[in-house]
N, CA and C atoms of all chains as a GROMACS GRO file, in nm:
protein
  486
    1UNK      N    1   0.687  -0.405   0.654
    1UNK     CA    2   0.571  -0.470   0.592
    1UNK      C    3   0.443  -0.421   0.657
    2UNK      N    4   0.398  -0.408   0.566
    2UNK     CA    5   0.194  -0.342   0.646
    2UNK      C    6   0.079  -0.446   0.619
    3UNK      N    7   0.001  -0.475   0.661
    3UNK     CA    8  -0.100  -0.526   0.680
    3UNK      C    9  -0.224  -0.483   0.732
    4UNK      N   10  -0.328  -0.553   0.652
    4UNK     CA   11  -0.497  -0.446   0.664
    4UNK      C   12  -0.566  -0.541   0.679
    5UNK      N   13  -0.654  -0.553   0.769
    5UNK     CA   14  -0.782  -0.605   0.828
    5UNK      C   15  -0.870  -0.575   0.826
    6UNK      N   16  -1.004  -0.583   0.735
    6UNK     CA   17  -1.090  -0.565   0.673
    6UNK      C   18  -1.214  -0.604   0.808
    7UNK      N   19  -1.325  -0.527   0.907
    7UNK     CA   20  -1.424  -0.571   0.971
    7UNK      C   21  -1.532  -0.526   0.910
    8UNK      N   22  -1.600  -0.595   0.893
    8UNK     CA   23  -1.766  -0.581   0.868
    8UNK      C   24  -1.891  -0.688   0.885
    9UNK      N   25  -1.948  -0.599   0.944
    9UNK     CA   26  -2.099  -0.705   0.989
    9UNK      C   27  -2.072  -0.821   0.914
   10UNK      N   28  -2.152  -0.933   0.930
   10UNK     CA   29  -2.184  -1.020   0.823
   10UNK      C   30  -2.344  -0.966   0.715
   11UNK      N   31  -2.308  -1.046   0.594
   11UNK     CA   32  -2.417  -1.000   0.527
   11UNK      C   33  -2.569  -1.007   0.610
   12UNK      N   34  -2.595  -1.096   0.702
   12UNK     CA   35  -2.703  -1.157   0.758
   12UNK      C   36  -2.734  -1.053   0.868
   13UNK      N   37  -2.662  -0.985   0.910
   13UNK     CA   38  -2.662  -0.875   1.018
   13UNK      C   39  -2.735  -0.749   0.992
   14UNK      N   40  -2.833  -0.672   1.042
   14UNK     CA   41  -2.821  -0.560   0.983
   14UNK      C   42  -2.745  -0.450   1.013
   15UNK      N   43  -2.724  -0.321   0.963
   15UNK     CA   44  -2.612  -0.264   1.043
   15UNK      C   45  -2.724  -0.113   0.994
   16UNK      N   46  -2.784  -0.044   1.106
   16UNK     CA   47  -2.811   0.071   1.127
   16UNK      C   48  -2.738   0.184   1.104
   17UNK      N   49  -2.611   0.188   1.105
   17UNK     CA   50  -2.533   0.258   1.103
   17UNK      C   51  -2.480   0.343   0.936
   18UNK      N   52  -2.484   0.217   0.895
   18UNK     CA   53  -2.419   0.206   0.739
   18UNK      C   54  -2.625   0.286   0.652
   19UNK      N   55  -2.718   0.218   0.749
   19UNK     CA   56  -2.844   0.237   0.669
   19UNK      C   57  -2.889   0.420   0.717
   20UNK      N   58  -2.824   0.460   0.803
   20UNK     CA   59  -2.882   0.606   0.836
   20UNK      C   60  -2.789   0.688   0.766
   21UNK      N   61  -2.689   0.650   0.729
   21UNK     CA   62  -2.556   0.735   0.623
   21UNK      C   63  -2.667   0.707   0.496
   22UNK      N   64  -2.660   0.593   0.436
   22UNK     CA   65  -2.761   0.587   0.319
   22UNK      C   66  -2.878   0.681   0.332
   23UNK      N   67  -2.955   0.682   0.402
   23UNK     CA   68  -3.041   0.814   0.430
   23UNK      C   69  -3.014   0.915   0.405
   24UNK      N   70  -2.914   0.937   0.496
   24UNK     CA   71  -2.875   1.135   0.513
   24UNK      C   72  -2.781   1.144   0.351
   25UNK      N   73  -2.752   1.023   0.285
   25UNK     CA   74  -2.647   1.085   0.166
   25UNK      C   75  -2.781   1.142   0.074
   26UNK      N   76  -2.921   0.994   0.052
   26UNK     CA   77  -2.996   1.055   0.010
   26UNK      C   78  -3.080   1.174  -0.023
   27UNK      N   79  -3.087   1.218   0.133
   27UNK     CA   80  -3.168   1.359   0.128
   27UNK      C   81  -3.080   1.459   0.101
   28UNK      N   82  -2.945   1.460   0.104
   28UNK     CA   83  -2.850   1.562   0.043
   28UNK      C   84  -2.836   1.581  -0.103
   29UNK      N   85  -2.886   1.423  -0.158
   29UNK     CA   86  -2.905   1.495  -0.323
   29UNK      C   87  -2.796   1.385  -0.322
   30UNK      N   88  -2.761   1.243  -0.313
   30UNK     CA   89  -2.642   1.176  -0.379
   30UNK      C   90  -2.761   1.087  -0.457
   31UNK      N   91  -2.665   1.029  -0.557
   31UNK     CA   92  -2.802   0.965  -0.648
   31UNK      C   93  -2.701   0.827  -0.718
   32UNK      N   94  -2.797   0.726  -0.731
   32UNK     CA   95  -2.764   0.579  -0.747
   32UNK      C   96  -2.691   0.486  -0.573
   33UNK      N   97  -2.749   0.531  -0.522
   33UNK     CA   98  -2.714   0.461  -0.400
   33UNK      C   99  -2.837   0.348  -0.365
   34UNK      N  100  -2.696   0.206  -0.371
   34UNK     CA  101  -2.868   0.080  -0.326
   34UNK      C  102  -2.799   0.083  -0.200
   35UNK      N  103  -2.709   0.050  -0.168
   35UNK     CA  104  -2.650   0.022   0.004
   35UNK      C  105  -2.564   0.095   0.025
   36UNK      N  106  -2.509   0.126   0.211
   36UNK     CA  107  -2.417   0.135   0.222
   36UNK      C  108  -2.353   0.070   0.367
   37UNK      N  109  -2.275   0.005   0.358
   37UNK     CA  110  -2.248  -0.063   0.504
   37UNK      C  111  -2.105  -0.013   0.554
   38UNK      N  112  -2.094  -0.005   0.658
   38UNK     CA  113  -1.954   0.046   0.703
   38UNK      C  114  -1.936  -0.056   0.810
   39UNK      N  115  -1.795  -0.023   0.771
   39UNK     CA  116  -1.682  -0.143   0.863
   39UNK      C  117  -1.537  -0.054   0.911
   40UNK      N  118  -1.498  -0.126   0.959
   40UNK     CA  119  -1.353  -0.085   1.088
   40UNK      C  120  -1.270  -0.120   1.001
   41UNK      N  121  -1.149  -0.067   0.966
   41UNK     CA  122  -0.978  -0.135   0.896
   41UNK      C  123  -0.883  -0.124   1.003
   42UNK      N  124  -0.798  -0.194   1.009
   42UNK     CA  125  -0.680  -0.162   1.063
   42UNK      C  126  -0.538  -0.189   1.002
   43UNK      N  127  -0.480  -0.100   1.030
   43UNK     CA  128  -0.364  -0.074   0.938
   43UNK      C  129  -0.258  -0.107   1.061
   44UNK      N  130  -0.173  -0.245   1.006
   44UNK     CA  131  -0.110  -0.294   1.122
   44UNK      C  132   0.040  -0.281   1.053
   45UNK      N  133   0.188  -0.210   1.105
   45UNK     CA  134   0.251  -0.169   1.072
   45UNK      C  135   0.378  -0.331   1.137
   46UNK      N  136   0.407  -0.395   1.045
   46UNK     CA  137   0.473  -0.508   1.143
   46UNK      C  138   0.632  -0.475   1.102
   47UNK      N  139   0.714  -0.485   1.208
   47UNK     CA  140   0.814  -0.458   1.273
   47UNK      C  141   1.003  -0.500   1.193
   48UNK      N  142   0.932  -0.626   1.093
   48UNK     CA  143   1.036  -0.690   0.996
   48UNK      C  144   1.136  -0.798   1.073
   49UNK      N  145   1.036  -0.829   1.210
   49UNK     CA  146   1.120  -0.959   1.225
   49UNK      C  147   1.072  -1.075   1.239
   50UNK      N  148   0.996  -1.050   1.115
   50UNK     CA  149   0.922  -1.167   1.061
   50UNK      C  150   0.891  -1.180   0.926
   51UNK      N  151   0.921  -1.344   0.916
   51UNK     CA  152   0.856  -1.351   0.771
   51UNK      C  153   0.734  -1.336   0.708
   52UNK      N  154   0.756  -1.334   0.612
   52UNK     CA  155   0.585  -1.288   0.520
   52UNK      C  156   0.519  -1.375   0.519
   53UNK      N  157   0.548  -1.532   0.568
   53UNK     CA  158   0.409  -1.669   0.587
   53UNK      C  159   0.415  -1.620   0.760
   54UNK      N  160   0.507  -1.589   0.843
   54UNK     CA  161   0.465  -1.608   0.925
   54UNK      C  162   0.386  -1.495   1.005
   55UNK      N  163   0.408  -1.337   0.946
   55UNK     CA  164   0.378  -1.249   0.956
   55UNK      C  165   0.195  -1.235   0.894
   56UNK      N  166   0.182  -1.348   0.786
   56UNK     CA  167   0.041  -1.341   0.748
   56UNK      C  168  -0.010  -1.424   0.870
   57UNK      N  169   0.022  -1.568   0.887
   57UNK     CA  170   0.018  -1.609   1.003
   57UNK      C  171  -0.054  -1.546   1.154
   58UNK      N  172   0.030  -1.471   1.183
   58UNK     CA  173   0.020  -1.364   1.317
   58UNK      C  174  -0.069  -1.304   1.297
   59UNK      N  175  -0.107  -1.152   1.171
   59UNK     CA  176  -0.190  -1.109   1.174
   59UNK      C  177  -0.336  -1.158   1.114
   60UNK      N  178  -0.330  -1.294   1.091
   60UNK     CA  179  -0.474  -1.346   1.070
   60UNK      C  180  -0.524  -1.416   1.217
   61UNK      N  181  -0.394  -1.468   1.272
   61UNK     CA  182  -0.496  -1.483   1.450
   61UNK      C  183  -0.498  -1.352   1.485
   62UNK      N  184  -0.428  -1.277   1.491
   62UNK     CA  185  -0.516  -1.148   1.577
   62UNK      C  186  -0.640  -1.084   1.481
   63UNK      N  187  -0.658  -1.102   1.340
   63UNK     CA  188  -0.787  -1.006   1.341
   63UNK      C  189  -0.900  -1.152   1.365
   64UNK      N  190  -0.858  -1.297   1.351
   64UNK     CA  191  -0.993  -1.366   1.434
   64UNK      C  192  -0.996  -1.380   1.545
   65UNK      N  193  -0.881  -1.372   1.642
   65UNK     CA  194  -0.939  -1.382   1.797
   65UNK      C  195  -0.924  -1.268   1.824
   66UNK      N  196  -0.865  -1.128   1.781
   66UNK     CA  197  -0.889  -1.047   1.920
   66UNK      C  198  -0.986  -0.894   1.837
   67UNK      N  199  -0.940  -0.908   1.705
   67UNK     CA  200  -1.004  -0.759   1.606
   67UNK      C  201  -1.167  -0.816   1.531
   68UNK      N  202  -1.195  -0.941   1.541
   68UNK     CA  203  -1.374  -0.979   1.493
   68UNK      C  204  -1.409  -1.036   1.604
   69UNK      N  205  -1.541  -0.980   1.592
   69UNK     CA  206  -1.633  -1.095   1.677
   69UNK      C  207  -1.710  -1.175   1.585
   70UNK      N  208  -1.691  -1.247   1.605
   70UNK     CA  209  -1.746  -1.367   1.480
   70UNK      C  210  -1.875  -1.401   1.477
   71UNK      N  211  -1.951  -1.371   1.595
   71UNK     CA  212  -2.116  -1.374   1.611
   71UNK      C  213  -2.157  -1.344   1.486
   72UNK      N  214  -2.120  -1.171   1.478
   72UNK     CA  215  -2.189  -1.078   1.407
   72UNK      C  216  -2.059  -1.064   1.312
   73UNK      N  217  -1.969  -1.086   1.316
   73UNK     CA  218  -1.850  -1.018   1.169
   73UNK      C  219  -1.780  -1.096   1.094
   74UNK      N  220  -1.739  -1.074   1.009
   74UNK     CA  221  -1.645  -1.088   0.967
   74UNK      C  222  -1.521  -1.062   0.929
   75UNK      N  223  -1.394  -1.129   0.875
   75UNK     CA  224  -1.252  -0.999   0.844
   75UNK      C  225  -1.220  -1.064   0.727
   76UNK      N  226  -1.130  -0.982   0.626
   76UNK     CA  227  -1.011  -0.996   0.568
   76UNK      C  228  -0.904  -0.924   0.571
   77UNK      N  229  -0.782  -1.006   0.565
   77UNK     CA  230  -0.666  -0.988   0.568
   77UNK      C  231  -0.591  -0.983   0.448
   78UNK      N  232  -0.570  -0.843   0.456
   78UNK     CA  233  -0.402  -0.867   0.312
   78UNK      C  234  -0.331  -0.792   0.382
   79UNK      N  235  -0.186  -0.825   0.280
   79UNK     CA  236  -0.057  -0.768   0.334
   79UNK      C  237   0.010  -0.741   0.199
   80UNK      N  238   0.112  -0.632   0.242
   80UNK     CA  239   0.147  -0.539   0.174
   80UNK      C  240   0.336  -0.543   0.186
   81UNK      N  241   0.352  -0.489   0.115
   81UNK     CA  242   0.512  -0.458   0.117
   81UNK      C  243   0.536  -0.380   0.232
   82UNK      N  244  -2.304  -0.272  -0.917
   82UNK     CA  245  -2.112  -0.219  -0.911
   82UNK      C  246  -2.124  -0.162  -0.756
   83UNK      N  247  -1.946  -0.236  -0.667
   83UNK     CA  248  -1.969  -0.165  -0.520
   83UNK      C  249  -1.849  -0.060  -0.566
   84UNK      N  250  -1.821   0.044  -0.451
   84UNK     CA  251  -1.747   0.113  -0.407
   84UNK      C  252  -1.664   0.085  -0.285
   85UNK      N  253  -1.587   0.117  -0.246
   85UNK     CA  254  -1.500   0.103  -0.126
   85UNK      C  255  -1.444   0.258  -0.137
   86UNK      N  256  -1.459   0.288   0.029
   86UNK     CA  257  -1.449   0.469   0.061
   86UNK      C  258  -1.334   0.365   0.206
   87UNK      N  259  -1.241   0.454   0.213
   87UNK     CA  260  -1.141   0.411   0.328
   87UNK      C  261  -1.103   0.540   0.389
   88UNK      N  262  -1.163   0.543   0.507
   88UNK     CA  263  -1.134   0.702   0.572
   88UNK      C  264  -1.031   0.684   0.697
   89UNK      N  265  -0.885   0.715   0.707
   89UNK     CA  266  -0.821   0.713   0.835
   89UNK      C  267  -0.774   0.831   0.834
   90UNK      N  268  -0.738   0.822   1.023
   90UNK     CA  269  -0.668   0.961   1.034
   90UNK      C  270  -0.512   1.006   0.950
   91UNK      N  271  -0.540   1.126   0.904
   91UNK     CA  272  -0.357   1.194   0.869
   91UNK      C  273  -0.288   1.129   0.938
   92UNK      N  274  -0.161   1.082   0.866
   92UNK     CA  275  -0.041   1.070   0.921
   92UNK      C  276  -0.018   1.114   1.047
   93UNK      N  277   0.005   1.278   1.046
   93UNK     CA  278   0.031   1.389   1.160
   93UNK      C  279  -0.063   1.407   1.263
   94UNK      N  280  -0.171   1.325   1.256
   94UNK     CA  281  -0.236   1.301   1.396
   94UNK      C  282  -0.272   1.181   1.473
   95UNK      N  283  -0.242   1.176   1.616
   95UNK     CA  284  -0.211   1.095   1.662
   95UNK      C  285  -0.369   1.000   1.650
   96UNK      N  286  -0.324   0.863   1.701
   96UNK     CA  287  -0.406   0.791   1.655
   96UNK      C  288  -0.422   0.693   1.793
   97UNK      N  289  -0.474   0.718   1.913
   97UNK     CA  290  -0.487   0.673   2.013
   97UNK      C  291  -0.540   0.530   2.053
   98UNK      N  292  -0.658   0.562   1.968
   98UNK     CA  293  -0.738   0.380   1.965
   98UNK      C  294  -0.655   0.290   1.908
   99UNK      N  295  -0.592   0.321   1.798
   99UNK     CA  296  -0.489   0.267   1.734
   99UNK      C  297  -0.364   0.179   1.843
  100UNK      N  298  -0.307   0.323   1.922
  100UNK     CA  299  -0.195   0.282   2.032
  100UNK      C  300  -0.280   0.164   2.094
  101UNK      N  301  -0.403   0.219   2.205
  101UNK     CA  302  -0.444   0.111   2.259
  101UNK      C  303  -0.456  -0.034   2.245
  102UNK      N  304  -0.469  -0.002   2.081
  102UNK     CA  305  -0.503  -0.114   2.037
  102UNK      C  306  -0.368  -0.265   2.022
  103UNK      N  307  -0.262  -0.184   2.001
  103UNK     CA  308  -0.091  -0.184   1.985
  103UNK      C  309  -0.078  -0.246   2.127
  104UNK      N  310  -0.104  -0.152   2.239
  104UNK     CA  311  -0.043  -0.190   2.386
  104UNK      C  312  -0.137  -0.309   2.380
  105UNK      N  313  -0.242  -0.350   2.378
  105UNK     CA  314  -0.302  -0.496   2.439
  105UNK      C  315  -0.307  -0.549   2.320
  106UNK      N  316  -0.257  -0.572   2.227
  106UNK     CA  317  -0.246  -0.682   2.166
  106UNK      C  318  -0.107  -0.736   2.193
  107UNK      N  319   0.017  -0.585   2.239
  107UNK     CA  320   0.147  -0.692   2.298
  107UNK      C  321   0.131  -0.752   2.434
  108UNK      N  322   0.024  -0.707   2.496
  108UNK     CA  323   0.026  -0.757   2.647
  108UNK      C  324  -0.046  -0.910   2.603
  109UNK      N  325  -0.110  -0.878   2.527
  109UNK     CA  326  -0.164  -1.089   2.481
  109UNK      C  327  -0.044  -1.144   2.413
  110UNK      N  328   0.068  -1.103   2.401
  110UNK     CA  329   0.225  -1.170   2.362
  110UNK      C  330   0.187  -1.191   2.183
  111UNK      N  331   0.103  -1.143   2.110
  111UNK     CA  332   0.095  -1.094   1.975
  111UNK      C  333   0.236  -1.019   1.986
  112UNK      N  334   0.341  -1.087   1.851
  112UNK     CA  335   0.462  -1.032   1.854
  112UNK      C  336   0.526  -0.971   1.711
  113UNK      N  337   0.601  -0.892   1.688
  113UNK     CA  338   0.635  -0.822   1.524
  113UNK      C  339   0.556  -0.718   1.511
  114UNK      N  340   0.483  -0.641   1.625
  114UNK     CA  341   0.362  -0.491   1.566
  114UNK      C  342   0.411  -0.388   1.593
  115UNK      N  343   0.468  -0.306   1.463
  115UNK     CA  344   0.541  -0.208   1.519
  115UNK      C  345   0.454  -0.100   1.528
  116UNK      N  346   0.326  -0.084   1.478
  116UNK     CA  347   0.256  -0.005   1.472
  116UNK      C  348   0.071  -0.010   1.422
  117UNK      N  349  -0.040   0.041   1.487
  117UNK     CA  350  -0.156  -0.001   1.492
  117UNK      C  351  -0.244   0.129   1.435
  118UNK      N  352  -0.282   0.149   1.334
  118UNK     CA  353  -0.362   0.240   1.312
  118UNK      C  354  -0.478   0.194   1.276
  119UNK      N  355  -0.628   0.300   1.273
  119UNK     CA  356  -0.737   0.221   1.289
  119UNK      C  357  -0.806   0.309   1.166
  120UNK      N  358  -0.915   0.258   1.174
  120UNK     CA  359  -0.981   0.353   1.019
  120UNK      C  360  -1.111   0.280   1.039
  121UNK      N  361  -1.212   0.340   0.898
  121UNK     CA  362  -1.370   0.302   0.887
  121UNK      C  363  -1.316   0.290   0.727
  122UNK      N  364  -1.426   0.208   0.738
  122UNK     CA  365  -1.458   0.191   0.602
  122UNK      C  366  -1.590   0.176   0.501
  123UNK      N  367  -1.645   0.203   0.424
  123UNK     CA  368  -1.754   0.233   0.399
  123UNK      C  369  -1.794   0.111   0.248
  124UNK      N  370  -1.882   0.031   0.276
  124UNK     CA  371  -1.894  -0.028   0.115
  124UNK      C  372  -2.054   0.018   0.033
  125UNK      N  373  -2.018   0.067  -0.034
  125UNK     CA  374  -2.081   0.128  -0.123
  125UNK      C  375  -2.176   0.087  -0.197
  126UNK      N  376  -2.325   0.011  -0.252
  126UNK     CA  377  -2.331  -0.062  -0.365
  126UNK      C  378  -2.423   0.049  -0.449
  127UNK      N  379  -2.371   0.090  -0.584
  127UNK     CA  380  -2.474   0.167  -0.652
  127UNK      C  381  -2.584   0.084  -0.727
  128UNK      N  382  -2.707   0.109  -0.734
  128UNK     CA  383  -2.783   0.057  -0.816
  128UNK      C  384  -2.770   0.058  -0.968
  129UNK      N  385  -2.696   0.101  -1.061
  129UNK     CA  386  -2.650   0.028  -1.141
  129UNK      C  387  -2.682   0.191  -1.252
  130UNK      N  388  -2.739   0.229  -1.234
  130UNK     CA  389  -2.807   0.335  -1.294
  130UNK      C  390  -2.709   0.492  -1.364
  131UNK      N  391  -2.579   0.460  -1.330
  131UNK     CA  392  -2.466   0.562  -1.353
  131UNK      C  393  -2.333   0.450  -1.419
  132UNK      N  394  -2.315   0.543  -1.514
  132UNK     CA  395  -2.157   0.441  -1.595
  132UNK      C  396  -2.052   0.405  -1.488
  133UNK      N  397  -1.926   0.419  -1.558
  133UNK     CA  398  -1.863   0.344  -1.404
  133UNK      C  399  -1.772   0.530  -1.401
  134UNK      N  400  -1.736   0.562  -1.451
  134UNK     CA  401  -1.695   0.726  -1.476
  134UNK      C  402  -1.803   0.792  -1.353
  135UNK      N  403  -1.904   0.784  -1.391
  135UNK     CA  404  -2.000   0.878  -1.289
  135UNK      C  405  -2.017   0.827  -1.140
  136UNK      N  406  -1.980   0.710  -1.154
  136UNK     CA  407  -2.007   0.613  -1.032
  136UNK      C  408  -1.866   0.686  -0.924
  137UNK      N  409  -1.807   0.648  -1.006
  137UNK     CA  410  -1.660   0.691  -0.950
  137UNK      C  411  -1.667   0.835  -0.860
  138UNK      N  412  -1.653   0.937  -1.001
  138UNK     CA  413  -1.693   1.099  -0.912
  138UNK      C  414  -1.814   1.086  -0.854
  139UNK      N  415  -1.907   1.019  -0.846
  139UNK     CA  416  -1.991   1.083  -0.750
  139UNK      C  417  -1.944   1.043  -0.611
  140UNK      N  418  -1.858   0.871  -0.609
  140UNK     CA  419  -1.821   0.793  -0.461
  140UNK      C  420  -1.732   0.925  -0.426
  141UNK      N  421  -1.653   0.940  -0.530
  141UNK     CA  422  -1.524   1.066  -0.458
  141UNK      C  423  -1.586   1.208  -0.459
  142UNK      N  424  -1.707   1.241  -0.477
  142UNK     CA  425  -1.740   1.329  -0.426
  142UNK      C  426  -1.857   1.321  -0.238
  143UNK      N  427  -1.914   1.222  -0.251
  143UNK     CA  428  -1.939   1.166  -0.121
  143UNK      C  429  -1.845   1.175   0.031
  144UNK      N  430  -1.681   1.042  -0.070
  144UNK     CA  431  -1.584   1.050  -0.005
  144UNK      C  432  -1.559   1.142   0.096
  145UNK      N  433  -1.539   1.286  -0.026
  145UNK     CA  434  -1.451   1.421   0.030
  145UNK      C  435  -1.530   1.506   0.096
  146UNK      N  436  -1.681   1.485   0.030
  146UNK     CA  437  -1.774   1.619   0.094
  146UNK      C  438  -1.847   1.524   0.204
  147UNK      N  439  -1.853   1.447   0.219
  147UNK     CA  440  -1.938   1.380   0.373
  147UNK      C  441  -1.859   1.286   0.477
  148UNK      N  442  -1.820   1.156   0.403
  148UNK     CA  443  -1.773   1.104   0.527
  148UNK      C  444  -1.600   1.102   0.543
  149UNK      N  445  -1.572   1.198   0.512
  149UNK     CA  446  -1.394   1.219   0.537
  149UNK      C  447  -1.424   1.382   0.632
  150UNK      N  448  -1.352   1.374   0.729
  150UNK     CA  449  -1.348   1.518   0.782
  150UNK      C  450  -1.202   1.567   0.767
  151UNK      N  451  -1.172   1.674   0.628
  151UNK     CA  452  -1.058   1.689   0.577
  151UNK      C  453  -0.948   1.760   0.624
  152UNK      N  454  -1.026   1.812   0.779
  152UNK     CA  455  -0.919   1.866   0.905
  152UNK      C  456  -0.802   1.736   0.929
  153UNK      N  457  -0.867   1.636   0.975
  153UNK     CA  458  -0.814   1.522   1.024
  153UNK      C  459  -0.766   1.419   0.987
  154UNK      N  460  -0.852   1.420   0.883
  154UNK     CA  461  -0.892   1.247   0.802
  154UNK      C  462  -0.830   1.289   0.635
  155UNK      N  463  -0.800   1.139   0.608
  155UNK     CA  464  -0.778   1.166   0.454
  155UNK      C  465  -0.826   0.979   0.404
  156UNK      N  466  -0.904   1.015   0.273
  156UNK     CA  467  -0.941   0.922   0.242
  156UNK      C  468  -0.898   0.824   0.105
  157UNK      N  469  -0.939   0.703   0.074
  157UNK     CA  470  -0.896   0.646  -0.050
  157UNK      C  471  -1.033   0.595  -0.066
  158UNK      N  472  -1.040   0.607  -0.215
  158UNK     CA  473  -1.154   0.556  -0.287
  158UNK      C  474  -1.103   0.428  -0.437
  159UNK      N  475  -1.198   0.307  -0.394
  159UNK     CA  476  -1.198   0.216  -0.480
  159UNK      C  477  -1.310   0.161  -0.571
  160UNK      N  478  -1.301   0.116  -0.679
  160UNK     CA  479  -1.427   0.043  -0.731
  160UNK      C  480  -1.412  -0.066  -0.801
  161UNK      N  481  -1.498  -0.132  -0.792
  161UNK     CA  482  -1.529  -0.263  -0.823
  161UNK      C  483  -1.668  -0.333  -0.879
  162UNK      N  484  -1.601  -0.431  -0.951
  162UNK     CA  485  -1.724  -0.486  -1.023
  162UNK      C  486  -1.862  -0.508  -0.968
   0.00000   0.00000   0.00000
């Protein structure tokens, strides 16, 4: 079973990072761009000795206590076959 | 209309931050991870100004020609309302 953890700023945050890519796509000639924000995934490969409530379980405390900082982020979690 | 650009490393290369990430989340007794890979992710929002056809090839031309480095990296592209 796999599982993905979605990080990104919160909307309220700004993120420099995501706004200087928007720049440089601009001056290269990309066209219809209003934003772009970038975020972290993680692709968590779980082991099958666990169930699928408890396996969602597990990997939703680890991406809120140890993969977001909640100041500034946020996550989502799905899971996969 | 957003985009979603998902850039991780190839399969065939190793993925270190990933491991790290694997070894201390079992040393915090997080249990069932057989495996940790890491990635960026990019959200996209176009200003509205291209159909959803053009929206598309232009994200997957972005994708492939800027923020994927196609030595290493291989990417997935999504869209959304």
């Amino acid at each position: 079973m796999k599982a993905y953890v979605y990080v990104s700023f919160k909307k309220s945050v700004l993120d420099p990072q995501g706004k200087t890519i928007q720049g440089a796509l601009k001056k290269m000639g990309y066209k219809g761009l209003a934003e772009v924000r970038q975020g972290k995934y993680f692709e968590i490969t779980l082991d099958g000795g666990l169930t699928r409530t408890e396996a969602e379980a597990e990997v939703t405390r680890i991406a809120h206590e140890v993969l977001t900082n909640p100041v500034i982020e946020e996550c989502r979690v799905s899971l996969d076959e």
